[in-house]
C-alpha positions as CSV (number, residue, x, y, z in Angstrom):
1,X,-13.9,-0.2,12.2
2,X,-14.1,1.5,9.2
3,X,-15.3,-0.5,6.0
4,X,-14.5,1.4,2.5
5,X,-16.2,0.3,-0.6
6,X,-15.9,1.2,-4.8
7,X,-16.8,4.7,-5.4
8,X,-16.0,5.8,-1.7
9,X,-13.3,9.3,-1.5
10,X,-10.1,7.7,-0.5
11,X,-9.4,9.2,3.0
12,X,-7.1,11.6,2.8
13,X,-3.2,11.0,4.7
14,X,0.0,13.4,4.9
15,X,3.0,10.9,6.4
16,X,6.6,10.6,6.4
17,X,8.7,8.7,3.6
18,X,11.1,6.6,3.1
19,X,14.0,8.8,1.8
20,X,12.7,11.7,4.1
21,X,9.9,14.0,3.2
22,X,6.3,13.1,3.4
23,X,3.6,11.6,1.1
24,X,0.2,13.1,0.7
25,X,-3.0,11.6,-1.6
26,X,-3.1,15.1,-3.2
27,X,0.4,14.3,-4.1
28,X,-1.5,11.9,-6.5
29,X,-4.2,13.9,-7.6
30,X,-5.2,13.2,-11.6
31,X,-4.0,9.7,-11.7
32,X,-4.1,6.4,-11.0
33,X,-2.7,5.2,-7.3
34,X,-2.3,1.7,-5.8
35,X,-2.1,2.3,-2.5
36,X,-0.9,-1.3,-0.6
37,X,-1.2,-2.0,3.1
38,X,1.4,-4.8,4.2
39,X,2.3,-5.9,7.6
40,X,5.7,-5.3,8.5
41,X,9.0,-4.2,6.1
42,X,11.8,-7.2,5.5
43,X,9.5,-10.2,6.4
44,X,8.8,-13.0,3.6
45,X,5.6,-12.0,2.4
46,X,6.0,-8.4,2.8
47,X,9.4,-8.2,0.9
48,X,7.9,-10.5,-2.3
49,X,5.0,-8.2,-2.6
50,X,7.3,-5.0,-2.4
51,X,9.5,-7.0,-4.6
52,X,7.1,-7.5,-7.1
53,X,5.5,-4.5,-6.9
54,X,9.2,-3.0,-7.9
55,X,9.5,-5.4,-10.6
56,X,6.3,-4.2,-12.5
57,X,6.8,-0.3,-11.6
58,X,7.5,0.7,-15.5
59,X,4.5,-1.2,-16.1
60,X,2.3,0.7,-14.2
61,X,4.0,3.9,-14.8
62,X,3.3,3.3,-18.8
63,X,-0.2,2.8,-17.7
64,X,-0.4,6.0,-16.1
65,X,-0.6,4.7,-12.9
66,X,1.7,5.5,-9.0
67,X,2.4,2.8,-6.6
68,X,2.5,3.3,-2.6
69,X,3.5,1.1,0.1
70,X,2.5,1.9,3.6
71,X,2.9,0.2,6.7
72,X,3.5,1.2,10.5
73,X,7.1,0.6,10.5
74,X,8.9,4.0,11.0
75,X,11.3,5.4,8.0
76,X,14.6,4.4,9.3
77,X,13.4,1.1,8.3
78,X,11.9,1.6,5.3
79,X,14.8,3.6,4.1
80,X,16.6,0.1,5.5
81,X,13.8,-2.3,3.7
82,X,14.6,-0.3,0.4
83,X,18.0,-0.5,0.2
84,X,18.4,-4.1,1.2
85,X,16.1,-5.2,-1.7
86,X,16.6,-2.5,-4.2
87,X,13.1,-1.0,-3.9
88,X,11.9,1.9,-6.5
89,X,8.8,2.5,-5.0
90,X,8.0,5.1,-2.2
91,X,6.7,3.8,1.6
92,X,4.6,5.4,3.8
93,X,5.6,5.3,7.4
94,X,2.0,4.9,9.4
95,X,3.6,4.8,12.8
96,X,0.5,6.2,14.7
97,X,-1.6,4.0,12.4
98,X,-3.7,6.4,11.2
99,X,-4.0,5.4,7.3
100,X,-4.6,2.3,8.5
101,X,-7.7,3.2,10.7
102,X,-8.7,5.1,7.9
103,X,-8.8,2.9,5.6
104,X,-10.4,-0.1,7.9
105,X,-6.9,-2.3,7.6
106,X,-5.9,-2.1,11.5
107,X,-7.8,-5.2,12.3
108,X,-7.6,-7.7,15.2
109,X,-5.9,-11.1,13.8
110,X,-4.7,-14.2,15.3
111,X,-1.8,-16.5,14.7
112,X,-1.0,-19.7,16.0
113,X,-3.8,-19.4,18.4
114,X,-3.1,-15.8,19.8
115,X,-4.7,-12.7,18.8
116,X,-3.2,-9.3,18.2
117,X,-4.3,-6.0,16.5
118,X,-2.5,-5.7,12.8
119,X,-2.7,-4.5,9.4
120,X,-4.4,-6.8,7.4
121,X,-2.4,-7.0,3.6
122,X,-4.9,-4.9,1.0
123,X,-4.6,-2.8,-2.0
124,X,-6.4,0.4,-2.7
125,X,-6.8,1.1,-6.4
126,X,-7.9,4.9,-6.5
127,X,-8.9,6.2,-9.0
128,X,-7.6,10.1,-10.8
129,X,-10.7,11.3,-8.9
130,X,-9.7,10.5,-5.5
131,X,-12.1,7.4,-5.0
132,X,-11.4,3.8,-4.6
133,X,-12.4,1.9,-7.6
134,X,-11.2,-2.0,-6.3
135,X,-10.4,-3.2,-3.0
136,X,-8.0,-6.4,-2.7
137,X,-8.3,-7.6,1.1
138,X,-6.4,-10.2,3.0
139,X,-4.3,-10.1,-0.1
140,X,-2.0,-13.7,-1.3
141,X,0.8,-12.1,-2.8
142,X,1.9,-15.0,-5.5
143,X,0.5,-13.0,-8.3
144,X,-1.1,-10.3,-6.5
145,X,1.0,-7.4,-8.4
146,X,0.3,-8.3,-11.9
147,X,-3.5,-8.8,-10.9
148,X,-3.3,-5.0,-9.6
149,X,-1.7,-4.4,-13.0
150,X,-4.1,-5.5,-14.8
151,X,-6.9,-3.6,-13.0
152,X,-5.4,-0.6,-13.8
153,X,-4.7,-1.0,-17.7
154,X,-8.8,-1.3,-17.5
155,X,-9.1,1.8,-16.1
């Protein structure tokens, strides 16, 4: 497993969109991303983080900063997750689970007693130089959003 940490280059990734298209890190290049991992699109905690996210997005913009969901869920549902909630922000469709890998959040985890590989919810803040400057992992979204918020108006 891999295990970023602060000041590591961001690995690089080139996926598909919701919307259609794709969506590359360079994409990014000379600003601010927040790159979040979540498990799976329209499920409770993974639609109030997108939510919220979404709520805050001309926050972050006026801080200079992009936002980007990613998850392994393909882009027929994503374009499906968006338009059911009223998204704004672009997701990443990580079928093969290759972000993921990358970015050490394909981990093994266990509920109600049985264990399963999954993504494990965390958010990359990268900075406009292409490295990761804080890591939020096994993320509790009440709140989660406006903390990444604030670590960006630091920046």
């Amino acid at each position: 497993m891999v295990e970023l940490g602060i000041g590591d280059q961001a690995p690089y990734f080139d996926l598909p969109r919701d919307g259609g298209g794709r969506v590359r890190l360079i994409d990014f290049a000379g600003k601010p991303l927040v790159l979040f991992f979540y498990p799976k699109d329209d499920t409770t905690a993974c639609t109030a983080e997108s939510v919220s996210f979404t709520a805050l997005a001309a926050d972050f913009e006026k801080a200079g900063a992009a936002i980007l969901g990613m998850s392994p869920d393909p882009v027929r549902s994503h374009d499906k997750f968006v338009k059911k909630h009223a998204l704004s922000i672009p997701l990443a469709a990580d079928e093969e689970k290759v972000a993921a890998e990358a970015y050490g959040v394909w981990r093994q985890k266990s509920m109600y007693g049985r264990t399963f590989m999954g993504v494990v919810r965390s958010t990359f803040l990268i900075g406009a130089d292409g490295k990761i400057v804080k890591i939020w992992d096994k993320v509790k979204v009440a709140g989660h959003a406006e903390d990444v918020l604030a670590a960006v108006k630091e920046l």
